[in-house]
C-alpha positions as CSV (number, residue, x, y, z in Angstrom):
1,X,-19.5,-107.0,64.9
2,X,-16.7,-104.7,66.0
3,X,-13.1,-106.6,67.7
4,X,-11.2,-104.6,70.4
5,X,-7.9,-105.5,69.2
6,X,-6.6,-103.8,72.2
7,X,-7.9,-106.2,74.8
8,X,-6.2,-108.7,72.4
9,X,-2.7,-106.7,72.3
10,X,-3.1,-106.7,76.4
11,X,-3.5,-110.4,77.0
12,X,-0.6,-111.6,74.4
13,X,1.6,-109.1,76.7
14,X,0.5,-110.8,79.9
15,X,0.4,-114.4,78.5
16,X,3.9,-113.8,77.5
17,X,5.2,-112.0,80.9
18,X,3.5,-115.1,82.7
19,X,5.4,-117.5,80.4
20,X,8.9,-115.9,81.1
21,X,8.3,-115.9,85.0
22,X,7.3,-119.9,84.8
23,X,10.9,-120.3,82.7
24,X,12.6,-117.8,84.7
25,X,11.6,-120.0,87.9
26,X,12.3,-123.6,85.8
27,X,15.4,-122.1,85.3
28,X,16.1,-120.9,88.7
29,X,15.4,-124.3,90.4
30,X,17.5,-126.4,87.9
31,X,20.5,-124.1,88.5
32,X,19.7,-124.3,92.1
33,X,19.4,-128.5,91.8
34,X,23.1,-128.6,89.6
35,X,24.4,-126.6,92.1
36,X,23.5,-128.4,95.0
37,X,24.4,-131.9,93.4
38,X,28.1,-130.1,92.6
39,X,28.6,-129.2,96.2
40,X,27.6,-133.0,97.2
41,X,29.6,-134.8,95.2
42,X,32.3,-132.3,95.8
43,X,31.6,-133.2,99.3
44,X,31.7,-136.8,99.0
45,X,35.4,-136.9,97.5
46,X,36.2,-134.7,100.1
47,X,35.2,-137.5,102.7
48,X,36.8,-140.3,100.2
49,X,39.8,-138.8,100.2
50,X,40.1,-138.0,103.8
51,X,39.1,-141.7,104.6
52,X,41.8,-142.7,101.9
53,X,44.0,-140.3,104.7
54,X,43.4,-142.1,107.3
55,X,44.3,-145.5,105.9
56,X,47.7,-144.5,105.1
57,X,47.9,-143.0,108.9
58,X,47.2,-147.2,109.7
59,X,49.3,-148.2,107.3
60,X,52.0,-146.0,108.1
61,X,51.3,-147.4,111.9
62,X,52.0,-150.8,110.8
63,X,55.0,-149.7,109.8
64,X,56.4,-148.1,112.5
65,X,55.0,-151.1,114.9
66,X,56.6,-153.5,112.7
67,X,59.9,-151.9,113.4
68,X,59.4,-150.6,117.2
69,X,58.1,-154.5,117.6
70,X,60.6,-155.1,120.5
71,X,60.6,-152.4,122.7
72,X,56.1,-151.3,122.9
73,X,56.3,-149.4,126.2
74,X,53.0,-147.5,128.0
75,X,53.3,-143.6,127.3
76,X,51.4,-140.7,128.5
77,X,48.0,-139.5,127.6
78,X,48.5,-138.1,123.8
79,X,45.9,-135.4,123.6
80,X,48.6,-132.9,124.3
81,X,50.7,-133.9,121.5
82,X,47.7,-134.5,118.7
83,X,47.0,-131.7,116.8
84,X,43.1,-133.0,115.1
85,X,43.0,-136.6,115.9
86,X,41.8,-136.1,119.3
87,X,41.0,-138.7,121.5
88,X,37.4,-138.1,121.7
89,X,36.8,-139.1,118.3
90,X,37.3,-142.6,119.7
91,X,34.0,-143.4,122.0
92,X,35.1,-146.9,122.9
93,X,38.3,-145.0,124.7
94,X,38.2,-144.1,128.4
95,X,39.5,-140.6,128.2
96,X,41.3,-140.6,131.4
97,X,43.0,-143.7,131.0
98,X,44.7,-143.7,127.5
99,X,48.1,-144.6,127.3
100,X,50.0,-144.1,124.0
101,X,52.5,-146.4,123.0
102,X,56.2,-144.9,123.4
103,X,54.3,-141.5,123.5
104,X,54.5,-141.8,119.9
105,X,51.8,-139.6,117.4
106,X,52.7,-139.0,114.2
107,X,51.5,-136.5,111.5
108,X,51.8,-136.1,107.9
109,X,50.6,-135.0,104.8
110,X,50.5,-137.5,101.9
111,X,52.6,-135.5,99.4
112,X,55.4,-136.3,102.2
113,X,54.7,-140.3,101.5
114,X,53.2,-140.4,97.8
115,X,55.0,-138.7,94.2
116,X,53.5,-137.7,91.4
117,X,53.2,-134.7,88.9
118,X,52.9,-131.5,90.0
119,X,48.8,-131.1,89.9
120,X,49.1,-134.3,92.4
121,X,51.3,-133.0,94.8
122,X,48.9,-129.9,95.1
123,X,46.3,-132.1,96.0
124,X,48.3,-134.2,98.2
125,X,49.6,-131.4,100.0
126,X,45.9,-130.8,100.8
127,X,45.5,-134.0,103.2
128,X,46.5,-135.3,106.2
129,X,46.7,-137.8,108.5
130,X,47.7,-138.3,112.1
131,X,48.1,-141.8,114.0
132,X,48.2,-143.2,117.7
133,X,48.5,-146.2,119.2
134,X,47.6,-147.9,122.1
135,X,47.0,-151.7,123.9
136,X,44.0,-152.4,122.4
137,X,41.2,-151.5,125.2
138,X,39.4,-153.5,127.5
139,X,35.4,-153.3,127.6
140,X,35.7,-150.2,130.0
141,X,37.6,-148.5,127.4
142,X,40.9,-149.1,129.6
143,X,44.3,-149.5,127.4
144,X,46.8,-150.1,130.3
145,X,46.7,-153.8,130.2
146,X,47.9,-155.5,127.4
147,X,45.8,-158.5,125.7
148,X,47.5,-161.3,124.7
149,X,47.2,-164.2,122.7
150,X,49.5,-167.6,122.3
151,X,50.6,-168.5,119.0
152,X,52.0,-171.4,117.6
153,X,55.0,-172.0,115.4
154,X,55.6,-169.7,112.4
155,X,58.2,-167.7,110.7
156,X,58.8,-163.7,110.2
157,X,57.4,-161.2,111.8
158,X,54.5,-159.6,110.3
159,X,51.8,-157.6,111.8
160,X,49.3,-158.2,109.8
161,X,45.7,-159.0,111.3
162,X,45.6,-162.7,109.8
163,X,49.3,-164.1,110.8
164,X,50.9,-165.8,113.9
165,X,53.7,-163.7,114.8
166,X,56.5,-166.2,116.3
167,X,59.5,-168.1,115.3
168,X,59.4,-170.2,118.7
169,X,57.6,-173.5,119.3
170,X,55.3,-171.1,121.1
171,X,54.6,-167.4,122.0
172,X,52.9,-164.4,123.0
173,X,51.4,-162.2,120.8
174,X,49.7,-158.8,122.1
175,X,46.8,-156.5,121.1
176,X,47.1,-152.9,119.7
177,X,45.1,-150.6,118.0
178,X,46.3,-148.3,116.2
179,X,44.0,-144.7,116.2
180,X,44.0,-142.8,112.9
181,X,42.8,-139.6,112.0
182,X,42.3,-138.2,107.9
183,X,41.5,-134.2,107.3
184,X,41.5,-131.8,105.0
185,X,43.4,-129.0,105.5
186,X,41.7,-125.9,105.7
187,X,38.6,-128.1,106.7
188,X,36.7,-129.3,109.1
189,X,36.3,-132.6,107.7
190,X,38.1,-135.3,110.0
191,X,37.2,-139.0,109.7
192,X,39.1,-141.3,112.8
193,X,39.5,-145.0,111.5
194,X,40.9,-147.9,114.1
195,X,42.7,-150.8,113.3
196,X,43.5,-153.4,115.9
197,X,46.6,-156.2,115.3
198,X,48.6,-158.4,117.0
199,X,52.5,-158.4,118.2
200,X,54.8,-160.6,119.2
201,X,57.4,-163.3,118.8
């Protein structure tokens, strides 16, 4: 019995071009996977961070209402003065009544409030936040009334959601949320965080 050995030679070739396409595709589709995954979780810090932002903006809020606690006055409309923390991010506002208090906004990036080696700053310098605040709104989204609350005796004056605010027998305290926008720079990643406390003594 005579073998073709050629037929033989021909297949080997083919079996082994078939084998390199399935491991050229295997390949293809894991690099394609660990590339996706990268860009997610690069992604989700992204958002982490920005949130982490937009904390700071409320805490740096706090601040500033902790020491403007005596004179809150009704502003204008802020939009004009935001630069990405626009009002609109805010659905339970009424856009043509917002009122900022003292026609305050502020902006910063968090290597202007936070230290730390030079790789940190970088990174810092990379997010921002930006803050508003108003009397906290009514169910129509309103914010030119101003909620109160009466609160019995207690000493200092701290702002924080879970105090009474008054050195007197007895008080007012009023509501105000404070608006706060994180980005990145160079980004279209925003994410607006609220924060409502009390006021008063």
């Amino acid at each position: 019995m005579k073998i073709n050995l050629k037929n033989e030679k021909g297949f080997a070739i083919a079996l082994a071009l078939l084998l390199m396409l399935v491991m050229a595709l295997m390949g293809t589709t894991l690099v394609v996977i660990a590339s996706s995954d990268q860009k997610a979780n690069t992604q989700k810090d992204v958002n982490q961070q920005v949130f982490y932002a937009a904390e700071t903006g409320i805490s740096e809020a706090k601040k500033w209402l902790a020491i403007n606690s005596a004179n809150l006055n009704l502003g204008s409309n802020p939009n004009g003065r935001l630069s990405f923390c626009k009002t609109y991010h805010f659905p339970n506002l009424n856009q043509s009544t917002i009122r900022a208090i003292n026609n305050y906004v502020e902006r910063k990036t968090l290597d202007q409030l936070i230290s730390g080696n030079a790789d940190e700053i970088k990174r810092f310098k990379e997010y921002s936040y930006e803050y508003f605040i108003t009397r906290t709104p009514d169910q129509n989204g309103n914010t030119a009334l101003l909620k109160t609350k009466t609160v019995s005796s207690s000493t200092g004056t701290d702002i924080s959601e879970n105090n009474n605010y008054s050195s007197n027998a007895t008080s007012q305290a009023g509501f105000y949320t404070i608006f706060s926008c994180g980005k990145k720079n160079n980004d279209d990643t925003i994410v607006p965080i609220e924060a409502v406390v009390t006021v008063g003594g």
